[in-house]
N, C-alpha and C positions, 0 to 999 in steps of 0.2 A: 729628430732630424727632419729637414723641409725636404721633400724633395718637386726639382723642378726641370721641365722640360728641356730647360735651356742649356743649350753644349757647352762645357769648359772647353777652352778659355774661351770667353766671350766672343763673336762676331767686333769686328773692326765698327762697325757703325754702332752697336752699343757701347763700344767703349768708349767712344766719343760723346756721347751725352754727359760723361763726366771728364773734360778737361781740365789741365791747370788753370787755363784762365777761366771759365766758371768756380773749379772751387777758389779760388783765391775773391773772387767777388762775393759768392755766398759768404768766405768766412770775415772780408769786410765789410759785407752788409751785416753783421751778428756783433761785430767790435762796436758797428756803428748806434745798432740798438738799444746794446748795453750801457754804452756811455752817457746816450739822451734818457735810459732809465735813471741812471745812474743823479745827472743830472737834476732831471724832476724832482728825484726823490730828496735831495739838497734842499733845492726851490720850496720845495710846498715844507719842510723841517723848520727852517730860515720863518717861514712866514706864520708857524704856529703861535696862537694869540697866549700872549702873557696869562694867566691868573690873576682874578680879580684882586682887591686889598683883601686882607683879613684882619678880623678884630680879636686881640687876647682879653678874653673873658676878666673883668676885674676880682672877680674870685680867686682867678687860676695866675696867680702870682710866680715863674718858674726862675728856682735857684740859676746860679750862677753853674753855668754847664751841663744844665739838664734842657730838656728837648721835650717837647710835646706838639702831636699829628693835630691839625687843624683843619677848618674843611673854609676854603674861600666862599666869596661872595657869589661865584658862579657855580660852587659844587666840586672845585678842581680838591683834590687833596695836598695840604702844606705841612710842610714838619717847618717848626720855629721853635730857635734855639737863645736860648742869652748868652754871649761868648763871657760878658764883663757887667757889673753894675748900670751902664748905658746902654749897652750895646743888645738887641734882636734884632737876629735876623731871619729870615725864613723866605721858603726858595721851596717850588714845584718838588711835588715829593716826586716823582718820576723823573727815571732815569734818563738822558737823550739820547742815549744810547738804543737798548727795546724797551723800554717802558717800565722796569721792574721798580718797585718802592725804593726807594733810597732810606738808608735809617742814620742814626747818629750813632757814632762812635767816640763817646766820651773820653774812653781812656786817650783814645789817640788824636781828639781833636779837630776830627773830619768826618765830614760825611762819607758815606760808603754803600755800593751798590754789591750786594750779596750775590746777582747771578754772575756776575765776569770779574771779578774780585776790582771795582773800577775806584777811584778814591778822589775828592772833591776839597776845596778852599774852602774852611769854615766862614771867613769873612765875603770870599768875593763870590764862591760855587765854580771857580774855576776848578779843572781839569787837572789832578795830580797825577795820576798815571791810570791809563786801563783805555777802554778800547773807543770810549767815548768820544766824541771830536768836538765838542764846544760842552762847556760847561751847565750848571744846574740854573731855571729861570727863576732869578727873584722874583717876590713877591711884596708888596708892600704891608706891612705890619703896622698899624693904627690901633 
């Protein structure tokens, strides 16, 4: 326990340093701040640079529904999947959510992020359900 000089209940002139109208301005100066955090942190998401192309190794031939991690031409980590006989696609192994790996889930067709249970569009990388708010960034597959 503090103890301090000061009389309960307070002097009338200290309790005036904290009126209604100051705190109601402090607490919309803190609404205000959060928002412009809030804000930025959209802005600078929004503007993160795609993943360079990646090349599948003409060795590494992948079945119809299997998936294999690749690493793009900048170093970014990619998972590329073949949904069909034509069809790869492959998309930023990172979540846009916090960042966690994204893996494939064969049985069920979708990509899926293990930390927030979040679940992804095999063909488009959009958003099936989970906490994420825009979908997985394609990557170009060559």
């Amino acid at each position: 326990m503090v103890k301090t000089t000061e009389p309960f209940p307070p002097a009338v002139a200290r309790e005036r340093l904290l009126d209604r109208r100051r705190f109601l301005c402090a607490a919309g100066s803190a609404a205000v701040l959060v928002a412009a955090g809030e804000w930025a942190a959209q802005r600078a998401e929004t503007e993160r640079r795609a993943p360079g192309p990646v090349t599948l190794p003409a060795t590494e031939q992948l079945a119809v529904g299997e998936a294999s991690a690749l690493t793009a031409s900048d170093g970014v980590s990619v998972l590329a999947v073949r949904l069909d006989t034509d069809l790869v696609v492959a998309f930023d192994r990172r979540c846009p959510h916090l960042g966690c790996p994204v893996v494939w889930a064969a049985a069920r067709g979708r990509f899926e992020c293990p930390c927030h249970r979040a679940a992804f569009d095999a063909r488009s990388g959009r958003v099936l359900f989970g906490p994420p708010r825009r979908g997985l960034t394609p990557v170009a597959a060559i």
